[in-house]
Backbone as ProteinMPNN parsed JSONL, in Angstrom:
{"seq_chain_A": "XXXXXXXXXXXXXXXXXXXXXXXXXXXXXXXXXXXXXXXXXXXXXXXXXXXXXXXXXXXXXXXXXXXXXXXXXXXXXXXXXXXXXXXXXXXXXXXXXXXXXXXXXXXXXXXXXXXXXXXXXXXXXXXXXXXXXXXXXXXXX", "coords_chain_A": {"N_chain_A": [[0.865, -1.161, 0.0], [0.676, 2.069, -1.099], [-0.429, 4.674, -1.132], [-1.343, 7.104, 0.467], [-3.361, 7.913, 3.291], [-5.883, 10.107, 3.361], [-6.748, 12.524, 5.573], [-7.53, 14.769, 6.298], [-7.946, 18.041, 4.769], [-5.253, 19.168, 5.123], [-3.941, 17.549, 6.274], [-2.442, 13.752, 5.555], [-1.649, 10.78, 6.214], [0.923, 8.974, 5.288], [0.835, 6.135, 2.946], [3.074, 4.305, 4.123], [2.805, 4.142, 7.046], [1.011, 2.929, 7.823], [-0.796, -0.399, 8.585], [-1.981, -3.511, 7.058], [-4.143, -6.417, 7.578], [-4.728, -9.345, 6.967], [-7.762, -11.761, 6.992], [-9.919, -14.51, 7.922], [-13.018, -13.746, 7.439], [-16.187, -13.818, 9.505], [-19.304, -15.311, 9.773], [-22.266, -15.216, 7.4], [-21.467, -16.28, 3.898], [-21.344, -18.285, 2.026], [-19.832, -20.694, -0.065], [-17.154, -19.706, -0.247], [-16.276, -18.656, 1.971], [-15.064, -19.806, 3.46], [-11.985, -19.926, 2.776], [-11.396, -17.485, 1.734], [-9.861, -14.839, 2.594], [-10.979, -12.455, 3.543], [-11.387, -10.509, 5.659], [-10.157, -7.365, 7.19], [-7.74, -5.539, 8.643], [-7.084, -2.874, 9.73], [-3.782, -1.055, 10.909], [-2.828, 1.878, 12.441], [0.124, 3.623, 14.192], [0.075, 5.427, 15.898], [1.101, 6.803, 18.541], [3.873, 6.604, 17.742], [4.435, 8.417, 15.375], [5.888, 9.534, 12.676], [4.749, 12.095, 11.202], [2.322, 13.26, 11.802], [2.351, 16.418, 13.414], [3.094, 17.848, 16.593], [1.063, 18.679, 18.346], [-1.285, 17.875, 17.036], [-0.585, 15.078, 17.601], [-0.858, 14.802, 20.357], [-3.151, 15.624, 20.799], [-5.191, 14.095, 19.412], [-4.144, 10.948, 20.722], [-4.846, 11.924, 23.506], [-7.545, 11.767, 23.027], [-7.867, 9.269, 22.002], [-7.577, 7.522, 23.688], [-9.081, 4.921, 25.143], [-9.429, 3.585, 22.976], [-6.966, 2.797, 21.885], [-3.71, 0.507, 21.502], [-0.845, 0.158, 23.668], [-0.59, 2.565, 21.997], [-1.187, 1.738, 19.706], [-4.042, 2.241, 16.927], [-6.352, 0.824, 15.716], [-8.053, -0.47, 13.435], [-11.242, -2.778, 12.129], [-12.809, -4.179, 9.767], [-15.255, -6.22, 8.005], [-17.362, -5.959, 6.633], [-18.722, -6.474, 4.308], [-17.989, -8.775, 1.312], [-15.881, -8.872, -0.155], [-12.709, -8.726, -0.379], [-11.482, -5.962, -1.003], [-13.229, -3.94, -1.176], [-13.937, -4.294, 1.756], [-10.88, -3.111, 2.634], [-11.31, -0.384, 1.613], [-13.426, 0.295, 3.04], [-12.657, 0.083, 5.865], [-10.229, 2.487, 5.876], [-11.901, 4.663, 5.163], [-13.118, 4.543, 7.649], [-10.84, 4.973, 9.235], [-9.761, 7.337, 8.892], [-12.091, 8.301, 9.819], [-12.226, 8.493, 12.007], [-9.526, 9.485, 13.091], [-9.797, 11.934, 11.739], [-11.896, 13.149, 13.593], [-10.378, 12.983, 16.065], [-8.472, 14.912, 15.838], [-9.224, 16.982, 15.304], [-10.412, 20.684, 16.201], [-10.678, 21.463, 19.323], [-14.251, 22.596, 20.473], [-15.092, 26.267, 20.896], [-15.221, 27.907, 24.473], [-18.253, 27.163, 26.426], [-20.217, 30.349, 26.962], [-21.525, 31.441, 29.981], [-25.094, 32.186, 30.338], [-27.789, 34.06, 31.684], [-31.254, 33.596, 31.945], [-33.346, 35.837, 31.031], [-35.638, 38.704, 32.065], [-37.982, 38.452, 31.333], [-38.087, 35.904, 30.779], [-37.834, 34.64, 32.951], [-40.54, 35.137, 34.223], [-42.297, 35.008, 32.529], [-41.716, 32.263, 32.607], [-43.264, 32.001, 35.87], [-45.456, 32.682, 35.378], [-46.84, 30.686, 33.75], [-46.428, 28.475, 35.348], [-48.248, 29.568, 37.896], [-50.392, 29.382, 36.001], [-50.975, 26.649, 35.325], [-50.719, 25.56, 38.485], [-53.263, 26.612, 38.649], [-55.129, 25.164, 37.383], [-54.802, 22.719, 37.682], [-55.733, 23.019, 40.846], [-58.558, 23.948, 40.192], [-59.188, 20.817, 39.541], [-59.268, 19.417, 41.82], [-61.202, 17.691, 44.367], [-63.843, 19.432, 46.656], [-63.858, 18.599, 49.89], [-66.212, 19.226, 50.871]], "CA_chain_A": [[0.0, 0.0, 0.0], [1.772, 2.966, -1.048], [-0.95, 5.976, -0.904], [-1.699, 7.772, 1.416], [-4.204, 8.398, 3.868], [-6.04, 11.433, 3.53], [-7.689, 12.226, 7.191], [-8.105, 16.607, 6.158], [-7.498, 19.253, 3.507], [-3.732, 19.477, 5.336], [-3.123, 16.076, 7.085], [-2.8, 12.437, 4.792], [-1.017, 9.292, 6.63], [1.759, 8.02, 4.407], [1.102, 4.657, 2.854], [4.052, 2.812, 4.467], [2.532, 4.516, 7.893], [-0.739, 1.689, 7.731], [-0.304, -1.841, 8.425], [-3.029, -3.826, 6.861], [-3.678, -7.7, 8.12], [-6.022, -9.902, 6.479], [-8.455, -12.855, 7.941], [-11.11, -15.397, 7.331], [-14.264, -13.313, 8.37], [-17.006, -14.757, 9.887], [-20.741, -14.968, 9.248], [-22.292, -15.834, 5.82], [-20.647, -15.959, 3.325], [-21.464, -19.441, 0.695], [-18.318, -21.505, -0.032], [-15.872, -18.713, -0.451], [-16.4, -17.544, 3.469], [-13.831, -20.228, 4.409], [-10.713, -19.997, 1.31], [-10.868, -15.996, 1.139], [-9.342, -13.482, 3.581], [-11.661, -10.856, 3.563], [-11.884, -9.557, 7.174], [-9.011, -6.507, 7.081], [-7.274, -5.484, 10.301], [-5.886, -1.643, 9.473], [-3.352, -0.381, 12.273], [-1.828, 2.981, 12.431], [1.181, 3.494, 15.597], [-0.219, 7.163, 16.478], [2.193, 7.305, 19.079], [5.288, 7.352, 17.302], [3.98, 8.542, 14.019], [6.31, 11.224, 12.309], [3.795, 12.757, 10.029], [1.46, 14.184, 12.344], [2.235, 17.399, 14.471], [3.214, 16.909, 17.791], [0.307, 18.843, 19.154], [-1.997, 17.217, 16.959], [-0.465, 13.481, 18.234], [-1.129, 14.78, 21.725], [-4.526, 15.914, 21.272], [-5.562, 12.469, 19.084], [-3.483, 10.168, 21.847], [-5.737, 11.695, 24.615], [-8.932, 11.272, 22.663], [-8.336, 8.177, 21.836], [-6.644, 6.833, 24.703], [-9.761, 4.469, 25.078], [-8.998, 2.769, 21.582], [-5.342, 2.408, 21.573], [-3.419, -0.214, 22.313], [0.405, 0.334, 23.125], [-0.296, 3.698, 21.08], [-1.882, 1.711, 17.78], [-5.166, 2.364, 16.836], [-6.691, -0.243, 15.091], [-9.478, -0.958, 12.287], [-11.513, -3.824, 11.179], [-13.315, -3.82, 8.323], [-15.529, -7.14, 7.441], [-19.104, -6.682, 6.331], [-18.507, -6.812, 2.831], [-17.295, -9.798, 1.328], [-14.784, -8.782, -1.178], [-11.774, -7.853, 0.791], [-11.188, -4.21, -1.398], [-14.425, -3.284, -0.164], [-13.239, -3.963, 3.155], [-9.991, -2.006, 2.724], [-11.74, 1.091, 1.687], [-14.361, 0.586, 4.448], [-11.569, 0.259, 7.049], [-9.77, 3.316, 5.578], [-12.893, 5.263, 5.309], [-13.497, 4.638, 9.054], [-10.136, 5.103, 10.009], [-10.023, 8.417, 8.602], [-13.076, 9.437, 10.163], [-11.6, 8.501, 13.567], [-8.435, 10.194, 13.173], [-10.555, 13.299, 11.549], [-12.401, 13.456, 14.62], [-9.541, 13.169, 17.239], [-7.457, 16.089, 15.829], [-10.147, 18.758, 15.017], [-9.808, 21.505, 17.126], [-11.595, 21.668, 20.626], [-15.208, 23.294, 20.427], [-15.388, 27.451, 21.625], [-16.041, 27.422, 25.277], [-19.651, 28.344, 26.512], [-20.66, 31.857, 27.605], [-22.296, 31.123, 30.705], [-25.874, 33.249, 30.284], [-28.708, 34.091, 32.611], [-32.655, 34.002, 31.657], [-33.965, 37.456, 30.835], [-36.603, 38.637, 33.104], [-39.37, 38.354, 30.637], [-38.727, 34.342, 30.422], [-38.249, 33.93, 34.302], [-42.0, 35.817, 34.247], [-43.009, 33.858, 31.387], [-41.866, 30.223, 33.778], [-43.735, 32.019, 36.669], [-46.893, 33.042, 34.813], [-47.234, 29.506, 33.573], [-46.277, 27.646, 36.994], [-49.208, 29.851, 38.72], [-51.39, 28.708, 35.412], [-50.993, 24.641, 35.953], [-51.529, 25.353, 39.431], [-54.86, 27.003, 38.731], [-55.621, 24.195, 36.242], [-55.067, 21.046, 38.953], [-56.651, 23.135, 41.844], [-59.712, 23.531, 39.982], [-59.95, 20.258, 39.095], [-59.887, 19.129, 43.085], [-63.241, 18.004, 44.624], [-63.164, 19.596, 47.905], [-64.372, 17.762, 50.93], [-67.309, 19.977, 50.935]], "C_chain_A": [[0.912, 1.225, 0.0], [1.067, 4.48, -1.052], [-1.425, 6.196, -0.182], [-3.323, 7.862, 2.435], [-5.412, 9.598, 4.215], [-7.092, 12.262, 4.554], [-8.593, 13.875, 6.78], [-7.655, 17.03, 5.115], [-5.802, 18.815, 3.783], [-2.885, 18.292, 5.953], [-3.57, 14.681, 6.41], [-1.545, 11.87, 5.814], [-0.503, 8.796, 5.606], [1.479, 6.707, 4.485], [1.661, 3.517, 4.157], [3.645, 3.787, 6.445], [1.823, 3.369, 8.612], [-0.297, 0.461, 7.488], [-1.756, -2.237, 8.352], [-2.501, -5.583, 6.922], [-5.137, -8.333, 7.62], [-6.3, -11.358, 7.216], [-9.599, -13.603, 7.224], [-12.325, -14.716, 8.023], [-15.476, -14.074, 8.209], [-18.161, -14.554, 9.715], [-20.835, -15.514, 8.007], [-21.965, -15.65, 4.575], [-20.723, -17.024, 1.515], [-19.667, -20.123, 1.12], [-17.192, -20.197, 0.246], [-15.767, -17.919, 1.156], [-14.76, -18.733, 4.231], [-12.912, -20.735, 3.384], [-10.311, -18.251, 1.539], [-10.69, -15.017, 2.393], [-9.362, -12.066, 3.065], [-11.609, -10.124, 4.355], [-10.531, -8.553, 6.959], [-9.087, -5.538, 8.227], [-6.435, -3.803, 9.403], [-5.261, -1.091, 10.642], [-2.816, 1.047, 11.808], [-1.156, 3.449, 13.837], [1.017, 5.116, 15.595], [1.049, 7.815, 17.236], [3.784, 7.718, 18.606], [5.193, 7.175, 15.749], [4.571, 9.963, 13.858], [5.296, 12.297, 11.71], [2.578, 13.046, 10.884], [1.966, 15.397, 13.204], [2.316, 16.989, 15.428], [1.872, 17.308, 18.356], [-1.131, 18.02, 18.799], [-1.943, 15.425, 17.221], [-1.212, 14.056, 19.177], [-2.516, 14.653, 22.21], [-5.229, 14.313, 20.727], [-4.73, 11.396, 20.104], [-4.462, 10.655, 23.106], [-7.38, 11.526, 24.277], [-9.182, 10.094, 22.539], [-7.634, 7.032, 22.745], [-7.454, 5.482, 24.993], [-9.643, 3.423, 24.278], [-7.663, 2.439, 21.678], [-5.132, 1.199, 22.576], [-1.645, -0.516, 22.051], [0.308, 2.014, 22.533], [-0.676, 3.245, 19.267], [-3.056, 1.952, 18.154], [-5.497, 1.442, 15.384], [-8.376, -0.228, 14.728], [-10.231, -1.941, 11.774], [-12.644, -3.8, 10.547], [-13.962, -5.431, 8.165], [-17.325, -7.462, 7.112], [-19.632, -6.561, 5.285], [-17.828, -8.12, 2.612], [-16.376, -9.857, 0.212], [-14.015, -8.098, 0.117], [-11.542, -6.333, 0.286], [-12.368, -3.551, -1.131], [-14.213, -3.252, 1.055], [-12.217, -3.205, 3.634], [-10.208, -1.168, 2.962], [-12.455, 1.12, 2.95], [-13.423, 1.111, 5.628], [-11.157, 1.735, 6.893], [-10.526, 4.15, 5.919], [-12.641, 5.742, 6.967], [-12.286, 5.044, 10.145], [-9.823, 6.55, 10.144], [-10.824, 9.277, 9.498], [-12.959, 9.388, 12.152], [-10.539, 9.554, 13.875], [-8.76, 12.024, 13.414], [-10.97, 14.152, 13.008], [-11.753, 13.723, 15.73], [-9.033, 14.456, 16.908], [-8.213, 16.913, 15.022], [-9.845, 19.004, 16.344], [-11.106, 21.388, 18.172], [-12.944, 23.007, 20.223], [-14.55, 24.425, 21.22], [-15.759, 27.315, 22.616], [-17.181, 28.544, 25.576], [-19.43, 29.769, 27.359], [-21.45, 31.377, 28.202], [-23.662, 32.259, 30.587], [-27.04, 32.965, 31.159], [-29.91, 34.142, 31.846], [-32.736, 35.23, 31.733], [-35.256, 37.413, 31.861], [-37.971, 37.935, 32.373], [-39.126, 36.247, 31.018], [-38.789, 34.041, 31.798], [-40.322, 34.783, 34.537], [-42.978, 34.781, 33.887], [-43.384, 32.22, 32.319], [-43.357, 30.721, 34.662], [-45.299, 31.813, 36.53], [-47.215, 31.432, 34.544], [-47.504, 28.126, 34.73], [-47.804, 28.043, 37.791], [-50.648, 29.004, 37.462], [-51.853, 27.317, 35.585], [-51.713, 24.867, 37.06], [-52.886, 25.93, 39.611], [-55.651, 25.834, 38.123], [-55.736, 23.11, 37.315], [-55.698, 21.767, 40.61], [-58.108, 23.345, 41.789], [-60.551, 21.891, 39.898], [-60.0, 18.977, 40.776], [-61.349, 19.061, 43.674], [-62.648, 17.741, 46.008], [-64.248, 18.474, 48.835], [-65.942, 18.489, 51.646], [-69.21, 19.234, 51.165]], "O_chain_A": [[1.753, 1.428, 0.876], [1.815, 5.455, -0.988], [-2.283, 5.368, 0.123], [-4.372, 7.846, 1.79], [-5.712, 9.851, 5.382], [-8.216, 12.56, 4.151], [-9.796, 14.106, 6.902], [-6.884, 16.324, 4.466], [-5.141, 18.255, 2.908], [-1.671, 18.133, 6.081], [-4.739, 14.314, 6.531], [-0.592, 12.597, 6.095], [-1.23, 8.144, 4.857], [1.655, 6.025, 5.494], [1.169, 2.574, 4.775], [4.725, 3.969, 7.008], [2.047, 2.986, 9.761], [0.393, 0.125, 6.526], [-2.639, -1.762, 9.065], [-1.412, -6.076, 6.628], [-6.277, -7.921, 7.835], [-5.451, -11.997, 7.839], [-10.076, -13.298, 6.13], [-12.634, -15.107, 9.149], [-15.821, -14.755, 7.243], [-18.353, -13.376, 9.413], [-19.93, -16.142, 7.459], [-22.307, -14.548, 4.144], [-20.361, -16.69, 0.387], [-18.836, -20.046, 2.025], [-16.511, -20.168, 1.271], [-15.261, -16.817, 1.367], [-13.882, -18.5, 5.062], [-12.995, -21.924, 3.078], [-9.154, -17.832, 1.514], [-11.658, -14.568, 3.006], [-8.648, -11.181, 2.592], [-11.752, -8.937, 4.062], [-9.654, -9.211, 6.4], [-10.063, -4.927, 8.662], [-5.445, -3.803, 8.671], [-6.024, -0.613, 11.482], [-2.379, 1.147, 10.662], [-1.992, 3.676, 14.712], [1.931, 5.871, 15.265], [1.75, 8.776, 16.919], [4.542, 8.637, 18.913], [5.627, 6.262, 15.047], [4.24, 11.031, 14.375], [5.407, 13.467, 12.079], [1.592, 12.981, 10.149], [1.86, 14.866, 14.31], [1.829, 15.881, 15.654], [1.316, 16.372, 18.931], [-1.923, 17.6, 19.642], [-2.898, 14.66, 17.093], [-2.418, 13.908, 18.979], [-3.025, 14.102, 23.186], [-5.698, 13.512, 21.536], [-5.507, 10.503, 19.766], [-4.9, 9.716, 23.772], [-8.247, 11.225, 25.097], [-10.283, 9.603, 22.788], [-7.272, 5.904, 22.412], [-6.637, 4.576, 25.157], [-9.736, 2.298, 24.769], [-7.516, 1.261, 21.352], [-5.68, 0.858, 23.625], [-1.108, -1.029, 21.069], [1.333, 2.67, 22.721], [-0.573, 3.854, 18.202], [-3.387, 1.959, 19.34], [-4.92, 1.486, 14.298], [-9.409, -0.066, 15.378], [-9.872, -2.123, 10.611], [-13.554, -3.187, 11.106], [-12.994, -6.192, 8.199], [-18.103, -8.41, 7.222], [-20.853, -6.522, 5.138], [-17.156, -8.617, 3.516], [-16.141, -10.941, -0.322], [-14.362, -7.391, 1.063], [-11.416, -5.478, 1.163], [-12.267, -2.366, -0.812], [-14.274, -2.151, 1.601], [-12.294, -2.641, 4.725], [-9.839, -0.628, 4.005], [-12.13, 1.892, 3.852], [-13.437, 2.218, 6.165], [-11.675, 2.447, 7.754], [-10.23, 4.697, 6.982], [-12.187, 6.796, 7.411], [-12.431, 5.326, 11.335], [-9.631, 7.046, 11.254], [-10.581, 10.42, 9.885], [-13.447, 10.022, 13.088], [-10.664, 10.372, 14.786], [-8.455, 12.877, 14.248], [-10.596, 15.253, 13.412], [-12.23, 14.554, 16.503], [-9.166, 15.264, 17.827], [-7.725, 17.505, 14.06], [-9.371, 18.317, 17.249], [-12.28, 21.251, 17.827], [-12.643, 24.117, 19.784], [-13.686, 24.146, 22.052], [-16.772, 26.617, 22.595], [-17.296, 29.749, 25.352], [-18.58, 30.042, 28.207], [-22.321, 30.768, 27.58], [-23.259, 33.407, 30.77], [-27.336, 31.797, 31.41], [-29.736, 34.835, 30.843], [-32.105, 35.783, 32.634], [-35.76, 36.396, 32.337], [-38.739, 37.096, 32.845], [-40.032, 35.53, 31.445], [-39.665, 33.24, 32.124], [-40.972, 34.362, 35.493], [-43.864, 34.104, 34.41], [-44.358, 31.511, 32.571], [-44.42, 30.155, 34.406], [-46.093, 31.14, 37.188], [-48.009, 30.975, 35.366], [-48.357, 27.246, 34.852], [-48.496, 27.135, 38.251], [-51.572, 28.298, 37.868], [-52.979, 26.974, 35.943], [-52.921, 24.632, 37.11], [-53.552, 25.735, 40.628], [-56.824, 25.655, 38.453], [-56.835, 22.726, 37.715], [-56.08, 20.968, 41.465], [-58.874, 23.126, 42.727], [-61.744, 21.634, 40.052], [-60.647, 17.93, 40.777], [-62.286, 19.855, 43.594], [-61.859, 16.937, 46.504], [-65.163, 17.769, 48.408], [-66.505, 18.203, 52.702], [-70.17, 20.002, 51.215]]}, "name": "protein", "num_of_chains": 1, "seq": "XXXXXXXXXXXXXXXXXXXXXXXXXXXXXXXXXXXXXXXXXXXXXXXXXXXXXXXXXXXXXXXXXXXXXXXXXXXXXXXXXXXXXXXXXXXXXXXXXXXXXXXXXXXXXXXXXXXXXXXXXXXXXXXXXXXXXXXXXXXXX"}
Protein backbone atom coordinates (compact mmCIF):
# COMPACT_ATOMS: atom_id res chain seq x y z
CA UNK A 1 0.00 0.00 0.00
CA UNK A 2 1.77 2.97 -1.05
CA UNK A 3 -0.95 5.98 -0.90
CA UNK A 4 -1.70 7.77 1.42
CA UNK A 5 -4.20 8.40 3.87
CA UNK A 6 -6.04 11.43 3.53
CA UNK A 7 -7.69 12.23 7.19
CA UNK A 8 -8.11 16.61 6.16
CA UNK A 9 -7.50 19.25 3.51
CA UNK A 10 -3.73 19.48 5.34
CA UNK A 11 -3.12 16.08 7.09
CA UNK A 12 -2.80 12.44 4.79
CA UNK A 13 -1.02 9.29 6.63
CA UNK A 14 1.76 8.02 4.41
CA UNK A 15 1.10 4.66 2.85
CA UNK A 16 4.05 2.81 4.47
CA UNK A 17 2.53 4.52 7.89
CA UNK A 18 -0.74 1.69 7.73
CA UNK A 19 -0.30 -1.84 8.42
CA UNK A 20 -3.03 -3.83 6.86
CA UNK A 21 -3.68 -7.70 8.12
CA UNK A 22 -6.02 -9.90 6.48
CA UNK A 23 -8.46 -12.85 7.94
CA UNK A 24 -11.11 -15.40 7.33
CA UNK A 25 -14.26 -13.31 8.37
CA UNK A 26 -17.01 -14.76 9.89
CA UNK A 27 -20.74 -14.97 9.25
CA UNK A 28 -22.29 -15.83 5.82
CA UNK A 29 -20.65 -15.96 3.33
CA UNK A 30 -21.46 -19.44 0.69
CA UNK A 31 -18.32 -21.51 -0.03
CA UNK A 32 -15.87 -18.71 -0.45
CA UNK A 33 -16.40 -17.54 3.47
CA UNK A 34 -13.83 -20.23 4.41
CA UNK A 35 -10.71 -20.00 1.31
CA UNK A 36 -10.87 -16.00 1.14
CA UNK A 37 -9.34 -13.48 3.58
CA UNK A 38 -11.66 -10.86 3.56
CA UNK A 39 -11.88 -9.56 7.17
CA UNK A 40 -9.01 -6.51 7.08
CA UNK A 41 -7.27 -5.48 10.30
CA UNK A 42 -5.89 -1.64 9.47
CA UNK A 43 -3.35 -0.38 12.27
CA UNK A 44 -1.83 2.98 12.43
CA UNK A 45 1.18 3.49 15.60
CA UNK A 46 -0.22 7.16 16.48
CA UNK A 47 2.19 7.31 19.08
CA UNK A 48 5.29 7.35 17.30
CA UNK A 49 3.98 8.54 14.02
CA UNK A 50 6.31 11.22 12.31
CA UNK A 51 3.80 12.76 10.03
CA UNK A 52 1.46 14.18 12.34
CA UNK A 53 2.24 17.40 14.47
CA UNK A 54 3.21 16.91 17.79
CA UNK A 55 0.31 18.84 19.15
CA UNK A 56 -2.00 17.22 16.96
CA UNK A 57 -0.46 13.48 18.23
CA UNK A 58 -1.13 14.78 21.72
CA UNK A 59 -4.53 15.91 21.27
CA UNK A 60 -5.56 12.47 19.08
CA UNK A 61 -3.48 10.17 21.85
CA UNK A 62 -5.74 11.70 24.61
CA UNK A 63 -8.93 11.27 22.66
CA UNK A 64 -8.34 8.18 21.84
CA UNK A 65 -6.64 6.83 24.70
CA UNK A 66 -9.76 4.47 25.08
CA UNK A 67 -9.00 2.77 21.58
CA UNK A 68 -5.34 2.41 21.57
CA UNK A 69 -3.42 -0.21 22.31
CA UNK A 70 0.40 0.33 23.12
CA UNK A 71 -0.30 3.70 21.08
CA UNK A 72 -1.88 1.71 17.78
CA UNK A 73 -5.17 2.36 16.84
CA UNK A 74 -6.69 -0.24 15.09
CA UNK A 75 -9.48 -0.96 12.29
CA UNK A 76 -11.51 -3.82 11.18
CA UNK A 77 -13.31 -3.82 8.32
CA UNK A 78 -15.53 -7.14 7.44
CA UNK A 79 -19.10 -6.68 6.33
CA UNK A 80 -18.51 -6.81 2.83
CA UNK A 81 -17.29 -9.80 1.33
CA UNK A 82 -14.78 -8.78 -1.18
CA UNK A 83 -11.77 -7.85 0.79
CA UNK A 84 -11.19 -4.21 -1.40
CA UNK A 85 -14.43 -3.28 -0.16
CA UNK A 86 -13.24 -3.96 3.15
CA UNK A 87 -9.99 -2.01 2.72
CA UNK A 88 -11.74 1.09 1.69
CA UNK A 89 -14.36 0.59 4.45
CA UNK A 90 -11.57 0.26 7.05
CA UNK A 91 -9.77 3.32 5.58
CA UNK A 92 -12.89 5.26 5.31
CA UNK A 93 -13.50 4.64 9.05
CA UNK A 94 -10.14 5.10 10.01
CA UNK A 95 -10.02 8.42 8.60
CA UNK A 96 -13.08 9.44 10.16
CA UNK A 97 -11.60 8.50 13.57
CA UNK A 98 -8.43 10.19 13.17
CA UNK A 99 -10.55 13.30 11.55
CA UNK A 100 -12.40 13.46 14.62
CA UNK A 101 -9.54 13.17 17.24
CA UNK A 102 -7.46 16.09 15.83
CA UNK A 103 -10.15 18.76 15.02
CA UNK A 104 -9.81 21.51 17.13
CA UNK A 105 -11.60 21.67 20.63
CA UNK A 106 -15.21 23.29 20.43
CA UNK A 107 -15.39 27.45 21.62
CA UNK A 108 -16.04 27.42 25.28
CA UNK A 109 -19.65 28.34 26.51
CA UNK A 110 -20.66 31.86 27.60
CA UNK A 111 -22.30 31.12 30.71
CA UNK A 112 -25.87 33.25 30.28
CA UNK A 113 -28.71 34.09 32.61
CA UNK A 114 -32.65 34.00 31.66
CA UNK A 115 -33.96 37.46 30.84
CA UNK A 116 -36.60 38.64 33.10
CA UNK A 117 -39.37 38.35 30.64
CA UNK A 118 -38.73 34.34 30.42
CA UNK A 119 -38.25 33.93 34.30
CA UNK A 120 -42.00 35.82 34.25
CA UNK A 121 -43.01 33.86 31.39
CA UNK A 122 -41.87 30.22 33.78
CA UNK A 123 -43.73 32.02 36.67
CA UNK A 124 -46.89 33.04 34.81
CA UNK A 125 -47.23 29.51 33.57
CA UNK A 126 -46.28 27.65 36.99
CA UNK A 127 -49.21 29.85 38.72
CA UNK A 128 -51.39 28.71 35.41
CA UNK A 129 -50.99 24.64 35.95
CA UNK A 130 -51.53 25.35 39.43
CA UNK A 131 -54.86 27.00 38.73
CA UNK A 132 -55.62 24.19 36.24
CA UNK A 133 -55.07 21.05 38.95
CA UNK A 134 -56.65 23.13 41.84
CA UNK A 135 -59.71 23.53 39.98
CA UNK A 136 -59.95 20.26 39.10
CA UNK A 137 -59.89 19.13 43.08
CA UNK A 138 -63.24 18.00 44.62
CA UNK A 139 -63.16 19.60 47.91
CA UNK A 140 -64.37 17.76 50.93
CA UNK A 141 -67.31 19.98 50.94
Amino acid sequence: MDDGLRVTDRLTVPGGELRERFSRSSGPGGQGVNTTDSRVELSFDLAASPSLPSHLRERALQRLAGRLVDGVLTVAASEHRAQLANREAARERMAALLREAVAAPPPPRRPTRPSRGAKQRRLDEKKRRSQTKRNRRVDGD
